[in-house]
PDB file of N, CA, C and O in Angstrom:
ATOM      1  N   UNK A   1     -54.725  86.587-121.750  1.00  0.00           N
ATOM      2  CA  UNK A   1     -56.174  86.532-121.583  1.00  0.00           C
ATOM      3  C   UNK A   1     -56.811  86.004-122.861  1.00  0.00           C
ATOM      4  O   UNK A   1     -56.522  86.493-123.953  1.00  0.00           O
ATOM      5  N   UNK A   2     -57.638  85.050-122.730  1.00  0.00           N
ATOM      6  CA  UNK A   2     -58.722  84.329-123.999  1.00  0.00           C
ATOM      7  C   UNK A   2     -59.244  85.417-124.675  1.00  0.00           C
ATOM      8  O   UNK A   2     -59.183  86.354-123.880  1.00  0.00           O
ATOM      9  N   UNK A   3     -59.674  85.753-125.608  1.00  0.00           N
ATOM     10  CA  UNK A   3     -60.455  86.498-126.612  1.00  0.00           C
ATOM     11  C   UNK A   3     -61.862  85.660-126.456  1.00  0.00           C
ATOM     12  O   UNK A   3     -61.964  84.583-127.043  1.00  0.00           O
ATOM     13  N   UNK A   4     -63.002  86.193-125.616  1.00  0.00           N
ATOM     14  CA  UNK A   4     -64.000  86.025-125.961  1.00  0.00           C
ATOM     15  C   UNK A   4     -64.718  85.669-126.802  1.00  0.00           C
ATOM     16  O   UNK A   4     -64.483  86.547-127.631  1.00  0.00           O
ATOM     17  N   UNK A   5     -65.555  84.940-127.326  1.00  0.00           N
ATOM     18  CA  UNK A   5     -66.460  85.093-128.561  1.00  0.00           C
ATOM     19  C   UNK A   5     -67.681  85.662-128.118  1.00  0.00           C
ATOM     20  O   UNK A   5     -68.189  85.554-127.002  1.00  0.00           O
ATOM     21  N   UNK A   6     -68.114  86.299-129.138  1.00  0.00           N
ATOM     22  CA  UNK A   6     -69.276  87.576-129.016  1.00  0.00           C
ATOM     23  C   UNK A   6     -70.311  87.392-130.044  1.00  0.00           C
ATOM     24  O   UNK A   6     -70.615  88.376-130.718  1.00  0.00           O
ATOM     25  N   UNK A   7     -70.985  86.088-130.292  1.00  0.00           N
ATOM     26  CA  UNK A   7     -71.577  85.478-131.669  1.00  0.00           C
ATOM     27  C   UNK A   7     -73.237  86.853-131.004  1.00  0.00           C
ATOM     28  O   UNK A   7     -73.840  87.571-131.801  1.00  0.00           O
ATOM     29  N   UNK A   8     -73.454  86.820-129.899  1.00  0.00           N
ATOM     30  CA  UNK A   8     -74.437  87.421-129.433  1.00  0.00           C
ATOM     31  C   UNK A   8     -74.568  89.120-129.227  1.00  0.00           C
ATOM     32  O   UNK A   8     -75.554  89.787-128.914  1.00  0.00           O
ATOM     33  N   UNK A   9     -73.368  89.477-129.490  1.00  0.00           N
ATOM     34  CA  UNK A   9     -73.241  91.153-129.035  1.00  0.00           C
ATOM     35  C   UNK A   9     -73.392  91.403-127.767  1.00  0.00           C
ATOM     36  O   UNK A   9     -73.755  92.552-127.513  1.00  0.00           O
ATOM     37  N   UNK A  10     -73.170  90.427-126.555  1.00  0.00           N
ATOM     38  CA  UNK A  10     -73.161  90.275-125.141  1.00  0.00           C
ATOM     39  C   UNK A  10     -72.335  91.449-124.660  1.00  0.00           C
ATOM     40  O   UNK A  10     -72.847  92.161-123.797  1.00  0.00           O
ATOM     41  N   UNK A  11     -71.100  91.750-125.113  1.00  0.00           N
ATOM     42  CA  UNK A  11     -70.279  92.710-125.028  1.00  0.00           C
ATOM     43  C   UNK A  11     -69.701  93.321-125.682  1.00  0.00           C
ATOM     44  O   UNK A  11     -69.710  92.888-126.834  1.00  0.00           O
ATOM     45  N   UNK A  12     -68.804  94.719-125.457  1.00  0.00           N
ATOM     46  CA  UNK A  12     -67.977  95.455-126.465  1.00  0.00           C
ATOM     47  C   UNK A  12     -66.581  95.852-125.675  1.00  0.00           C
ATOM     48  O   UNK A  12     -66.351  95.600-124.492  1.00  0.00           O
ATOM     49  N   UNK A  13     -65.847  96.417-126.444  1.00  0.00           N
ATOM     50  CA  UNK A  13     -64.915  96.801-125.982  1.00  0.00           C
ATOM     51  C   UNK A  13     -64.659  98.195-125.668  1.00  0.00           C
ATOM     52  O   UNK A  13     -64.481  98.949-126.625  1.00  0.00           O
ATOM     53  N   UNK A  14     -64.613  98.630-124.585  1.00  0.00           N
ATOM     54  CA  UNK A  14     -64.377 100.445-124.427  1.00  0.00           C
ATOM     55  C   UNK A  14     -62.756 101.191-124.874  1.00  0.00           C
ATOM     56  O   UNK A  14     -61.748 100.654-125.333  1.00  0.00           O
ATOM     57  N   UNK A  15     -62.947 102.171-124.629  1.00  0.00           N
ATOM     58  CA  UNK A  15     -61.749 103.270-125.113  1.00  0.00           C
ATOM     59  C   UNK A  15     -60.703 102.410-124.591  1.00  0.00           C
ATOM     60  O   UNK A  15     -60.086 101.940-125.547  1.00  0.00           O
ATOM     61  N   UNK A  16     -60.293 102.048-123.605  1.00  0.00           N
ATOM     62  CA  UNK A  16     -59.380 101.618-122.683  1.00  0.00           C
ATOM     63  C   UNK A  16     -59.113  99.934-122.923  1.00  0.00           C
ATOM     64  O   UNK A  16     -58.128  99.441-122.373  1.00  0.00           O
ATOM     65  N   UNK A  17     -60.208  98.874-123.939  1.00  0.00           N
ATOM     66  CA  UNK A  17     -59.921  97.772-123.911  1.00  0.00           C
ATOM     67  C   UNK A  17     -60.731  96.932-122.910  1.00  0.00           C
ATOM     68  O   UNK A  17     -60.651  95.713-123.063  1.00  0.00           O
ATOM     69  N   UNK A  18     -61.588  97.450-121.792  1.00  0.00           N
ATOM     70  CA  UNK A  18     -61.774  96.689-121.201  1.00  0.00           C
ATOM     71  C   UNK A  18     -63.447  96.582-122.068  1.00  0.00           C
ATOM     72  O   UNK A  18     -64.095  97.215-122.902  1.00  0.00           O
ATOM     73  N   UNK A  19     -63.573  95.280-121.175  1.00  0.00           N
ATOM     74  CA  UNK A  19     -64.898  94.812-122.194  1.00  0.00           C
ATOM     75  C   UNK A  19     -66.138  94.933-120.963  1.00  0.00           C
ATOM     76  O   UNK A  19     -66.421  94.610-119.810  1.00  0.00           O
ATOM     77  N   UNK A  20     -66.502  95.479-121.876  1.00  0.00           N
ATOM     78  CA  UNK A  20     -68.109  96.101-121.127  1.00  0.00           C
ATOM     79  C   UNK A  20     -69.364  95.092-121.811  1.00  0.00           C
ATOM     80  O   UNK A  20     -69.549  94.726-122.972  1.00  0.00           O
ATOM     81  N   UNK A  21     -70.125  94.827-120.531  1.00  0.00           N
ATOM     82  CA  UNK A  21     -71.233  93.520-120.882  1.00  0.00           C
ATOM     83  C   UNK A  21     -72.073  94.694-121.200  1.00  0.00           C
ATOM     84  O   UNK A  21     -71.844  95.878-120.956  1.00  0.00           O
ATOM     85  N   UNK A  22     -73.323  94.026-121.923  1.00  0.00           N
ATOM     86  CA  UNK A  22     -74.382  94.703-122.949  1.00  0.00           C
ATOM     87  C   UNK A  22     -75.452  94.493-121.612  1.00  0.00           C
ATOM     88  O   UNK A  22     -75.326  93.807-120.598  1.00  0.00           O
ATOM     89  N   UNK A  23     -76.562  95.398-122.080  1.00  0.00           N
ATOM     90  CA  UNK A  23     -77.659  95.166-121.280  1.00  0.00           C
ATOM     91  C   UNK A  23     -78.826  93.802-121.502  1.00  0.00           C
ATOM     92  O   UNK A  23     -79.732  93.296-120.841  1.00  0.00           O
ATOM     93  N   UNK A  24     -78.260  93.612-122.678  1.00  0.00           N
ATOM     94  CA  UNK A  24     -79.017  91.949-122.798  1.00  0.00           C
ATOM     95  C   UNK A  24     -78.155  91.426-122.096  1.00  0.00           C
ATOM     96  O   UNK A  24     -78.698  90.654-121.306  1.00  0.00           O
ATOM     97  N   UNK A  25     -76.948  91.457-121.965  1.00  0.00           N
ATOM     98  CA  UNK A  25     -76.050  90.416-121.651  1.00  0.00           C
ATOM     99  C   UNK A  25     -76.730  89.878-119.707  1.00  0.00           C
ATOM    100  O   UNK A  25     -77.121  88.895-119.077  1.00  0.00           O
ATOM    101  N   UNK A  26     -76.559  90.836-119.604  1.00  0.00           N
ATOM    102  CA  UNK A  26     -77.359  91.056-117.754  1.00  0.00           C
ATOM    103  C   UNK A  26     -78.537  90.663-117.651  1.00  0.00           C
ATOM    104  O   UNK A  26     -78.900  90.004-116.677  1.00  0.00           O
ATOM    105  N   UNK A  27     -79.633  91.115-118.987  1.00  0.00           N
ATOM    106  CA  UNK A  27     -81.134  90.044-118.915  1.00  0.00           C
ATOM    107  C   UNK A  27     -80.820  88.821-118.816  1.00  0.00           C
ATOM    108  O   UNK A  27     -81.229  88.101-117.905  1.00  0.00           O
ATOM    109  N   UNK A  28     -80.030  88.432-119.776  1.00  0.00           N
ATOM    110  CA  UNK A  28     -79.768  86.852-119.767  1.00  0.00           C
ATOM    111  C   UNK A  28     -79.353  86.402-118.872  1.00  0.00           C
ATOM    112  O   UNK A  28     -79.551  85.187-118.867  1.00  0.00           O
ATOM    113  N   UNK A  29     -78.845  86.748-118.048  1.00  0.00           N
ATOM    114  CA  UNK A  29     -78.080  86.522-116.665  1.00  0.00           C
ATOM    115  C   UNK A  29     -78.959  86.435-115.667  1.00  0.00           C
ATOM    116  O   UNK A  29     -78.878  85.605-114.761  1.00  0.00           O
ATOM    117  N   UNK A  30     -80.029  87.470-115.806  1.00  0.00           N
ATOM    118  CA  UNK A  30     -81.159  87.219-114.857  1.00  0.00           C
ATOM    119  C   UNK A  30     -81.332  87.880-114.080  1.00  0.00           C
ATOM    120  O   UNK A  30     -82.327  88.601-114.158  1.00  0.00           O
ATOM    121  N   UNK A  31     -80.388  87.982-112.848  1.00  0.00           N
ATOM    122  CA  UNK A  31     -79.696  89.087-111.887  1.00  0.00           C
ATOM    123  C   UNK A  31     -78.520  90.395-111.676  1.00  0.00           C
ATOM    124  O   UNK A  31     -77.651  90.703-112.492  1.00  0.00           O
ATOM    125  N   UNK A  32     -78.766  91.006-110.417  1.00  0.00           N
ATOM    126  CA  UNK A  32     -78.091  91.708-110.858  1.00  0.00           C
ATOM    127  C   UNK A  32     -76.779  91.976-109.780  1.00  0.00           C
ATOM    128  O   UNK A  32     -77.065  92.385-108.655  1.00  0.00           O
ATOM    129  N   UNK A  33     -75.442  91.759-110.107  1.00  0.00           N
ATOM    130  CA  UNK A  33     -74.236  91.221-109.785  1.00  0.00           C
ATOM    131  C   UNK A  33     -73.775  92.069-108.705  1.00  0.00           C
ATOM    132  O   UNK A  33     -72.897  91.686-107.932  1.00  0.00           O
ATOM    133  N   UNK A  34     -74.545  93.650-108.582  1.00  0.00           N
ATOM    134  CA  UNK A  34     -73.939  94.697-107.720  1.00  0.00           C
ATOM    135  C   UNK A  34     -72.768  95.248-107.522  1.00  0.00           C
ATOM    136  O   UNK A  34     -72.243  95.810-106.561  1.00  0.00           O
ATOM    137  N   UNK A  35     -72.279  94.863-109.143  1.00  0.00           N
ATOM    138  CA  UNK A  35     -70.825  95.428-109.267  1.00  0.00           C
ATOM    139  C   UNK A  35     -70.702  96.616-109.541  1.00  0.00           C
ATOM    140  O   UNK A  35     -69.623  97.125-109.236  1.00  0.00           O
ATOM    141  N   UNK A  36     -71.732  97.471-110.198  1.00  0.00           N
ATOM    142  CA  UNK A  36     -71.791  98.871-110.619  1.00  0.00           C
ATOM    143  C   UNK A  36     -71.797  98.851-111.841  1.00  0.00           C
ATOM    144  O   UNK A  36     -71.421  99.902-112.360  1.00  0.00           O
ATOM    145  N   UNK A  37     -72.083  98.046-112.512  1.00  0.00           N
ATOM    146  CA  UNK A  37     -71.899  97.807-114.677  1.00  0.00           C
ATOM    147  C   UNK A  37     -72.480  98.905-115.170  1.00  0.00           C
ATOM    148  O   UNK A  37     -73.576  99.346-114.822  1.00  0.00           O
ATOM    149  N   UNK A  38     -71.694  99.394-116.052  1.00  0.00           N
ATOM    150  CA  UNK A  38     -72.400 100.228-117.421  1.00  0.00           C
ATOM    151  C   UNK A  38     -73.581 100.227-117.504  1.00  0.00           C
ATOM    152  O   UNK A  38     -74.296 101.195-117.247  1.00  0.00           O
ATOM    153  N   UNK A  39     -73.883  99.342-117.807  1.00  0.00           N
ATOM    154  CA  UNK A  39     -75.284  98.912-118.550  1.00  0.00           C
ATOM    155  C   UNK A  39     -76.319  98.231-117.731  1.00  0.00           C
ATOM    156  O   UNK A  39     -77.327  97.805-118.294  1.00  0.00           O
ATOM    157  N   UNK A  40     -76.126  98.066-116.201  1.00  0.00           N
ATOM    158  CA  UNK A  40     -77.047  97.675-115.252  1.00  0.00           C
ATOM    159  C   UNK A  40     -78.710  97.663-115.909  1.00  0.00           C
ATOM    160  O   UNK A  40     -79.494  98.610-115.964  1.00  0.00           O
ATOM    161  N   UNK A  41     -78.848  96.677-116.227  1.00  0.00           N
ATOM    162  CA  UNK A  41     -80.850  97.261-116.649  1.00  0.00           C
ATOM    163  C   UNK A  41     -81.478  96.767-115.082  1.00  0.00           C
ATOM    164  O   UNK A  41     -82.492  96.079-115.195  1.00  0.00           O
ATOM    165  N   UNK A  42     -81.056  97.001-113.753  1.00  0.00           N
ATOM    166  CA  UNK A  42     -81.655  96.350-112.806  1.00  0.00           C
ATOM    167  C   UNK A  42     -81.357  97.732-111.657  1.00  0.00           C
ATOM    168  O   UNK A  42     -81.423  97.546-110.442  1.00  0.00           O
ATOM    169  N   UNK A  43     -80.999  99.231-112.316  1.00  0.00           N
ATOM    170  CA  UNK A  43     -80.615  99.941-111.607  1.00  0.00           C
ATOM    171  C   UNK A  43     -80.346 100.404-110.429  1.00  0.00           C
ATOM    172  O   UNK A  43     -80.898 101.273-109.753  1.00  0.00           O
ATOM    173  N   UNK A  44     -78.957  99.383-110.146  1.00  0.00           N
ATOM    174  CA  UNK A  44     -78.093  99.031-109.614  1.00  0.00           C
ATOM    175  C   UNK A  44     -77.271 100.560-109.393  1.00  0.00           C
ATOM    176  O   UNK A  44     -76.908 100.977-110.493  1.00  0.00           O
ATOM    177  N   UNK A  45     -76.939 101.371-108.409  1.00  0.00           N
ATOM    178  CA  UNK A  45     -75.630 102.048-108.789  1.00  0.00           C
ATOM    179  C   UNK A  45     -74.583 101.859-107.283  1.00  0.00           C
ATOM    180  O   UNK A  45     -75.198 102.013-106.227  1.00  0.00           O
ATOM    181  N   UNK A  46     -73.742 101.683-107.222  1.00  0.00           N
ATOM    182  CA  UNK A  46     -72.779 101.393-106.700  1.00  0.00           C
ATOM    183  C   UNK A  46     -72.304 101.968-105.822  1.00  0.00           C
ATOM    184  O   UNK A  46     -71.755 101.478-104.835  1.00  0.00           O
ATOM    185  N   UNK A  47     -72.533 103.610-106.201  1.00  0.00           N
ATOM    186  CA  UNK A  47     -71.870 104.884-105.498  1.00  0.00           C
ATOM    187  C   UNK A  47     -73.307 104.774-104.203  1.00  0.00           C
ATOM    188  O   UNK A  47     -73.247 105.407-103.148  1.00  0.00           O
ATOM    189  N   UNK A  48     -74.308 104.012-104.509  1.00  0.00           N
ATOM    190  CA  UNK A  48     -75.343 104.406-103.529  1.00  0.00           C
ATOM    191  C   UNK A  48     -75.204 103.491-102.413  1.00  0.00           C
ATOM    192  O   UNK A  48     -75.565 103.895-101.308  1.00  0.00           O
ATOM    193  N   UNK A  49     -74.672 102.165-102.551  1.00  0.00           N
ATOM    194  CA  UNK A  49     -74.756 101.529-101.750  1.00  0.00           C
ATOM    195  C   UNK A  49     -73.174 101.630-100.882  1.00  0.00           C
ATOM    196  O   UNK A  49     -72.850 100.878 -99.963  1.00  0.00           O
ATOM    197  N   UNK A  50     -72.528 102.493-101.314  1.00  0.00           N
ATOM    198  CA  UNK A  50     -71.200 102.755-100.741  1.00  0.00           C
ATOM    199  C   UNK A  50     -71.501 104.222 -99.126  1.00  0.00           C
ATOM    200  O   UNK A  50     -70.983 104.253 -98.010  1.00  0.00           O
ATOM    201  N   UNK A  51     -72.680 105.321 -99.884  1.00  0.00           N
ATOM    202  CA  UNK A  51     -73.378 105.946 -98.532  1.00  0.00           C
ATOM    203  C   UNK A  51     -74.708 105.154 -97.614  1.00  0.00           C
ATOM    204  O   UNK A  51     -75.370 105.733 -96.753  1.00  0.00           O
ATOM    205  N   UNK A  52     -74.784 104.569 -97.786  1.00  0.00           N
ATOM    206  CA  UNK A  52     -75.915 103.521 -97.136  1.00  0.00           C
ATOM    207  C   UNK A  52     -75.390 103.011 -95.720  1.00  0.00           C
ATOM    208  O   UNK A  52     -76.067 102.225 -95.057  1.00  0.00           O
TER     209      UNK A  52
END
């Protein structure tokens, strides 16, 4: 797997290695992906649309 560059602080890395996007990272993006992210600023949660 590529090593990212992170000149922006877009993301970090958690306990486990996997890389978690920032909540700017998702402004910049615009939308919101409905994957369930950490850092959703579009409060998004995942578990809700799974009882729906």
């Amino acid at each position: 797997m590529d090593n990212p560059t992170n000149n922006d602080k877009d993301y970090y890395y958690d306990e486990k290695g996997l890389i978690v996007f920032s909540k700017e990272f998702h402004l910049k993006r615009g939308y919101c992906c409905k994957s369930g992210c950490k850092n959703c600023p579009y409060d998004y949660h995942k578990k809700d649309e799974i009882t729906k």
